[in-house]
C-alpha positions as CSV (number, residue, x, y, z in Angstrom):
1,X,-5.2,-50.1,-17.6
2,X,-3.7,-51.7,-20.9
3,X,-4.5,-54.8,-22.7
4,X,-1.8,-56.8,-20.7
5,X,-2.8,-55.8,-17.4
6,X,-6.0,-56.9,-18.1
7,X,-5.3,-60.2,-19.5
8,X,-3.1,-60.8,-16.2
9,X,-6.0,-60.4,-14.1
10,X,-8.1,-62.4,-16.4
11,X,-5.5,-65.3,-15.8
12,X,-6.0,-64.9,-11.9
13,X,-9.4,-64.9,-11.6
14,X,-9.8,-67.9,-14.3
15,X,-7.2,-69.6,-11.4
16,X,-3.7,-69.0,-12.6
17,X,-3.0,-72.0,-14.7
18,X,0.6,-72.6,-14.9
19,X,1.3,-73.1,-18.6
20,X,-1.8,-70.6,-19.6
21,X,0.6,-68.1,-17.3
22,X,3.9,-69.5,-18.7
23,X,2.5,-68.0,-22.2
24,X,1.1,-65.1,-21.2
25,X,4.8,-64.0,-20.0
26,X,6.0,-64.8,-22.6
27,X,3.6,-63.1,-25.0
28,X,3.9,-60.0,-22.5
29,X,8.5,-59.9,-22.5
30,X,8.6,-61.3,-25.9
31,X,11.3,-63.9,-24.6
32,X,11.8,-67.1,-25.4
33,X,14.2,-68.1,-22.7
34,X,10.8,-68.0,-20.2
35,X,10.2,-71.7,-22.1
36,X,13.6,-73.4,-20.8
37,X,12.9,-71.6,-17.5
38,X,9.7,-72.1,-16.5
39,X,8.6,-75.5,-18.5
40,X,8.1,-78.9,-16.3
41,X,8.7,-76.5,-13.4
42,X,5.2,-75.9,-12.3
43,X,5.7,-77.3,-8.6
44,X,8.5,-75.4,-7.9
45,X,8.1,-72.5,-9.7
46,X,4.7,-71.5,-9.2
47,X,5.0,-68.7,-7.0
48,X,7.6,-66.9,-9.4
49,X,6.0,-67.3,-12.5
50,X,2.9,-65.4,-10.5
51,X,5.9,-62.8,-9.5
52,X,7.0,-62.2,-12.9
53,X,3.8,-61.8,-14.3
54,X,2.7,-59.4,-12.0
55,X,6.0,-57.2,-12.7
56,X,6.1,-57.6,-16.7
57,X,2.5,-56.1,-16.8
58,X,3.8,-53.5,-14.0
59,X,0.9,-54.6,-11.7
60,X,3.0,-55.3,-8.7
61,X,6.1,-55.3,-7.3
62,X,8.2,-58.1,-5.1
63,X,6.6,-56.7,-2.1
64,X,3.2,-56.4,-3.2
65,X,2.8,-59.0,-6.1
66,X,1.1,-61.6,-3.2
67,X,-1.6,-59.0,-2.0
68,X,-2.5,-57.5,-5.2
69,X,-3.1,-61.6,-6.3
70,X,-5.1,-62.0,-3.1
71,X,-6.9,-59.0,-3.5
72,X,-8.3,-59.8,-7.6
73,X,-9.1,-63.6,-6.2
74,X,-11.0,-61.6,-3.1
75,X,-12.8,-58.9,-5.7
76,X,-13.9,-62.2,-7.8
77,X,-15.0,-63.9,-4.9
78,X,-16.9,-61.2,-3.6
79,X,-18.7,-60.5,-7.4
80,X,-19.6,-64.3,-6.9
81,X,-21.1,-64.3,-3.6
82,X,-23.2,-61.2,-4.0
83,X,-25.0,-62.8,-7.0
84,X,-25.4,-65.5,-5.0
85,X,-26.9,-63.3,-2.6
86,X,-29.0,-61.3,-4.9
87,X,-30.5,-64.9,-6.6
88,X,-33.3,-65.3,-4.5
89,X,-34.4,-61.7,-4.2
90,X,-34.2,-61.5,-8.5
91,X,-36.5,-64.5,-8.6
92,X,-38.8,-62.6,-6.0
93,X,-38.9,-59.7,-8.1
94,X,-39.5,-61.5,-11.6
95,X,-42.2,-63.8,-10.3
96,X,-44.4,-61.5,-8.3
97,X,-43.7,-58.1,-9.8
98,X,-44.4,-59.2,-13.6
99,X,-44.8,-55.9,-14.5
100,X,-41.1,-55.1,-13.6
101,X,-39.0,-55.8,-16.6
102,X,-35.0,-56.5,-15.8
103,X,-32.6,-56.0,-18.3
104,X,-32.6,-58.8,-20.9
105,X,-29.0,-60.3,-22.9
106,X,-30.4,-59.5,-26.5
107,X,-28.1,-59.2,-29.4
108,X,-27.3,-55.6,-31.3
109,X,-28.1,-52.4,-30.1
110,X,-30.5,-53.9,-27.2
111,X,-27.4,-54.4,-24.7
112,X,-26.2,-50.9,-25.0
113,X,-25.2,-49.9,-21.8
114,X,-28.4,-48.0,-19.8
115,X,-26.8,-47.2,-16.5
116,X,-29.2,-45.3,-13.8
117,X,-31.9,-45.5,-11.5
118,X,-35.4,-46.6,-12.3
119,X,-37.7,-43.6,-13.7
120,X,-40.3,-42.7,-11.3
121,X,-43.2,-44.5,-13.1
122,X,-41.4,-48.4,-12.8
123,X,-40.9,-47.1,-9.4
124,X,-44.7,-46.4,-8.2
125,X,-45.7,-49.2,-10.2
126,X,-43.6,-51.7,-8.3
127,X,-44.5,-49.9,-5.0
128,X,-48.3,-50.3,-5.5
129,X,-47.9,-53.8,-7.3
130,X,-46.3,-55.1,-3.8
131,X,-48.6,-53.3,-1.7
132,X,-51.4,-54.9,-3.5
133,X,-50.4,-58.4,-3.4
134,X,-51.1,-60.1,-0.2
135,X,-50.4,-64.1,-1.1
136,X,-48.3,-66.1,1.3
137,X,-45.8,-66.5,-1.1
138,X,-45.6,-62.4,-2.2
139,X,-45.9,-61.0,1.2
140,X,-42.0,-61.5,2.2
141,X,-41.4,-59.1,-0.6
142,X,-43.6,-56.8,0.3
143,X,-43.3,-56.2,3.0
144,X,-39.8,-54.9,2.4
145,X,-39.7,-51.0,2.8
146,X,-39.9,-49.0,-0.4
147,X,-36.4,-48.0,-0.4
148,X,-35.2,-52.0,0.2
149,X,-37.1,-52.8,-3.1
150,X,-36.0,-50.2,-5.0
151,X,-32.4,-51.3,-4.1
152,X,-33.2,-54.8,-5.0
153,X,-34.6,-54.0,-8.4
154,X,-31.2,-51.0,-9.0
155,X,-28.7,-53.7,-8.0
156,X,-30.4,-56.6,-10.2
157,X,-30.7,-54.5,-12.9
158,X,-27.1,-53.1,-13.0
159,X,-25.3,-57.0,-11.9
160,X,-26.9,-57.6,-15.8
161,X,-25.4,-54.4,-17.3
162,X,-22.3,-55.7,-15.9
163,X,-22.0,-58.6,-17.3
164,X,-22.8,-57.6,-20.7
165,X,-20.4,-54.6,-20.8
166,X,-17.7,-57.7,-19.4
167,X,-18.8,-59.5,-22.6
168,X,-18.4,-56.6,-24.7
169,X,-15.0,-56.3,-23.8
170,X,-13.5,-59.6,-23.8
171,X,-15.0,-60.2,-27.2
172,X,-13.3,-57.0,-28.1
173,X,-10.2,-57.7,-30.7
174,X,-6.4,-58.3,-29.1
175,X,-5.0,-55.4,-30.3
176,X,-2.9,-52.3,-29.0
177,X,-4.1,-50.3,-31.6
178,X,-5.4,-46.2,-30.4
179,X,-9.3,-46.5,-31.2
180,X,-9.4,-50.5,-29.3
181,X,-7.4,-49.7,-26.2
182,X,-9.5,-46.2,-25.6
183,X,-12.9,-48.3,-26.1
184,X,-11.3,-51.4,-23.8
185,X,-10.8,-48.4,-21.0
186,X,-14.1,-46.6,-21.3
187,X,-16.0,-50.3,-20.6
188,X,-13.5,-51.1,-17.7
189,X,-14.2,-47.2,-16.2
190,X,-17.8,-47.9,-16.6
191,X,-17.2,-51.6,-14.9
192,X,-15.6,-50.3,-12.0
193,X,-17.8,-47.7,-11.5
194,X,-20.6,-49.7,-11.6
195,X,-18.8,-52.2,-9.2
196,X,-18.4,-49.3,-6.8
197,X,-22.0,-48.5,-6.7
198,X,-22.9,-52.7,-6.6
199,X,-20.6,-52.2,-3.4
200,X,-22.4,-49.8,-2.0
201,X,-25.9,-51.3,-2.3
202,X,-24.7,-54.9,-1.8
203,X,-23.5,-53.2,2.1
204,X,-26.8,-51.6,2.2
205,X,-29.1,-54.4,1.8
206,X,-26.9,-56.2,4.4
207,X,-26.9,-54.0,7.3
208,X,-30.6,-54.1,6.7
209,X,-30.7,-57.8,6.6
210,X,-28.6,-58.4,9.7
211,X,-29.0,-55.2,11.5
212,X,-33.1,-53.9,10.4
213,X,-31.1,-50.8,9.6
214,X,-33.6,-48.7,6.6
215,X,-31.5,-46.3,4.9
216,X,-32.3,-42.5,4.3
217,X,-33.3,-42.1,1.4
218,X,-30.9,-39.0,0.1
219,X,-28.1,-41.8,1.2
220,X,-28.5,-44.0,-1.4
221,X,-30.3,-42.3,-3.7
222,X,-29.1,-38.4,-3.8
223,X,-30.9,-35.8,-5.4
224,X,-28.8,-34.7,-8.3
225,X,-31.0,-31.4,-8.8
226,X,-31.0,-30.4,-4.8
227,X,-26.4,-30.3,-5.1
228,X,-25.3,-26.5,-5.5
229,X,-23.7,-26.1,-8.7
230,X,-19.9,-26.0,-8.7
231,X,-18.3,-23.3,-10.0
232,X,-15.7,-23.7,-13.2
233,X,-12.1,-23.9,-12.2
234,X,-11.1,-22.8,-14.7
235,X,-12.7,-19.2,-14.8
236,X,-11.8,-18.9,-11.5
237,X,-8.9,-16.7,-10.6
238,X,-5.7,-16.9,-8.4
239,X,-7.3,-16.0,-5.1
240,X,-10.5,-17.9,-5.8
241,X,-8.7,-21.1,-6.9
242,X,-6.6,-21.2,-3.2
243,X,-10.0,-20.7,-1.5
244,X,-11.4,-23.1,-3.2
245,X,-8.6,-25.5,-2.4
246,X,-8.4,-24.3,1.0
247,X,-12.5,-25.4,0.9
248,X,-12.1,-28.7,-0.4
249,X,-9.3,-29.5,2.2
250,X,-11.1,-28.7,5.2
251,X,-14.3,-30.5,4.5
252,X,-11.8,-33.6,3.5
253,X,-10.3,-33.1,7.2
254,X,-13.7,-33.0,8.5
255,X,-14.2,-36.2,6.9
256,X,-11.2,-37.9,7.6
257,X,-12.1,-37.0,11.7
258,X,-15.2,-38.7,10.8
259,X,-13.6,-41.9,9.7
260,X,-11.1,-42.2,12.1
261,X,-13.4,-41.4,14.9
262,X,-17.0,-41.8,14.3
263,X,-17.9,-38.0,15.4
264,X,-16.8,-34.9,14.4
265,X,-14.3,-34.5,17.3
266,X,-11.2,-35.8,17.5
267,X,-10.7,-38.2,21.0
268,X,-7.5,-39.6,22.6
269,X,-8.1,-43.1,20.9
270,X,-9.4,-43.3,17.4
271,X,-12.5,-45.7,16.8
272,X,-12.5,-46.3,13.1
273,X,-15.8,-46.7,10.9
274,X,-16.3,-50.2,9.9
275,X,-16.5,-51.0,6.1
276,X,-20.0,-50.5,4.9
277,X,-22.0,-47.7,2.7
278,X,-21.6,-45.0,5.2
279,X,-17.8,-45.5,4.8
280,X,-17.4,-46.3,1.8
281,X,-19.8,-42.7,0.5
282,X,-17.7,-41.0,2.5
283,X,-14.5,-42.2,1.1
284,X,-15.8,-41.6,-2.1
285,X,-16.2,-37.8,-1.7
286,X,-12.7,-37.3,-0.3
287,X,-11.5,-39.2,-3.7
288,X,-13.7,-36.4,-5.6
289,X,-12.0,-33.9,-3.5
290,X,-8.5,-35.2,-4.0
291,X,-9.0,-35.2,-7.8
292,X,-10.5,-31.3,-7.7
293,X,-7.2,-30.5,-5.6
294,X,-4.7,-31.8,-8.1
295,X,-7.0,-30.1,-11.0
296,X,-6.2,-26.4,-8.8
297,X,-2.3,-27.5,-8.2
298,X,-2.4,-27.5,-11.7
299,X,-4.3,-24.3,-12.7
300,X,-2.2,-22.7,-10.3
301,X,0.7,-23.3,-11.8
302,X,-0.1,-20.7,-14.1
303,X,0.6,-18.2,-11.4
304,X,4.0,-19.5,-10.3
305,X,6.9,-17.1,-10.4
306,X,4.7,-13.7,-10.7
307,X,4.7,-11.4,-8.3
């Protein structure tokens, strides 16, 4: 994503001021004639200044420049309702865990990014610390399961990291230049990755809220040491690349049955999964699939032509 696409949906979550947009289109076209176009026109013009910004920064189209709008105002909403959400359960956690330390907005090299789970010591401290304490006012807390907690305490901690790494890069310098727009894409990668995995605990801690549903663990916390190594595609050879593709697409059909159904057989009349972590996991190893696919298509190419 480049420097004007992000500055457009800056502009829509900030609320899509007329004459801030008016600017911004011109900035982005570098024409004038926007000015005598667009200027005094805001009642009646609204809708296509929104349209033309959306094309100039090649974010939308005249079909789909209304829902990708809708769908920025909807991600900001949503960013601003989960911290809501989250408030109460932060304060929990600072006032009667006060050996649980969440990330702090400190200046220099404090705010580096530390993105991960908990180590295992913070973790069996805030168990036992919660076990321990039986005040009216602690006991909500604790009597949370383990894995609820340490959800709590992962989704706090990485809502902070967020926001600093969304400070980092609008304080980063306007400019096109190699070195700033490689930096402005490695924060917004890291952003929407960690947005992913907010999603995902955010759903989590919901179902359990409205539905007493506890998680397995190895759902939302998987062991990185139990997965089987993968091999490298790239030392693989003709035949072992098309199994391997031939792999990756049947376990991404087995999935998609999954989604569509809710079982691993297929029925006359599909019953979709509703949105929620299970879903959305799922959805994320078909992406992770997808992208190993297109890595094969194009080793294979290599092979094309001989006999």
């Amino acid at each position: 994503m480049n420097d004007n696409q992000l500055k457009v949906i800056g502009w829509i979550r900030s609320g899509m001021d007329f004459n801030s947009g008016l600017s911004l289109l011109v900035e982005m076209t570098n024409k004038q004639m926007y000015y005598n176009l667009f200027s005094g026109k805001d009642k009646a013009l609204t809708d296509k200044l929104a349209y033309e910004i959306c094309k100039a920064a090649l974010l939308a189209n005249h079909i789909t420049w209304k829902d990708f709008i809708c769908e920025v105002q909807n991600e900001s909403g949503r960013d601003a309702r989960r911290a809501s959400d989250f408030d109460s359960e932060n304060e929990k956690i600072t006032t009667e865990f006060p050996d649980v330390k969440l990330p702090q907005m400190l200046p220099g090299e404090e705010n580096k990014p530390k993105i991960g789970e908990p180590d295992s010591a913070t973790l069996t401290e805030t168990t036992e610390t919660a076990e321990t304490i039986e005040t009216p006012a602690s006991k909500s807390l604790a009597e949370y399961p383990p894995i609820i907690r340490r959800i709590i305490h992962e989704y706090a901690a990485l809502f902070q990291e967020r926001s600093k790494l969304h400070s980092v890069m609008t304080g980063m310098p306007e400019s096109n230049a190699e070195s700033v727009c490689a930096k402005r894409k490695e924060l917004f990668d890291l952003i929407k990755s960690i947005s992913a995995r907010l999603e995902i605990l955010h759903c989590t801690k919901k179902e359990f809220d409205e539905k007493g549903v506890i998680p397995e663990v190895e759902a939302v916390f998987p062991q990185k040491g139990n997965e089987q190594a993968e091999p490298d595609l790239a030392s693989l050879d003709e035949a072992a690349l098309k199994k391997q593709k031939k792999n990756l697409q049947s376990s991404n059909s087995k999935d998609q049955t999954i989604l569509d159904y809710q079982s691993k057989e297929r029925t006359e009349v599909k019953t979709p999964m509703p949105n929620g972590p299970k879903r959305s996991r799922i959805e994320m190893r078909i992406s992770d699939r997808n992208k190993k696919i297109v890595e094969i298509d194009t080793l294979l190419l290599k092979y094309a032509g001989k006999e």
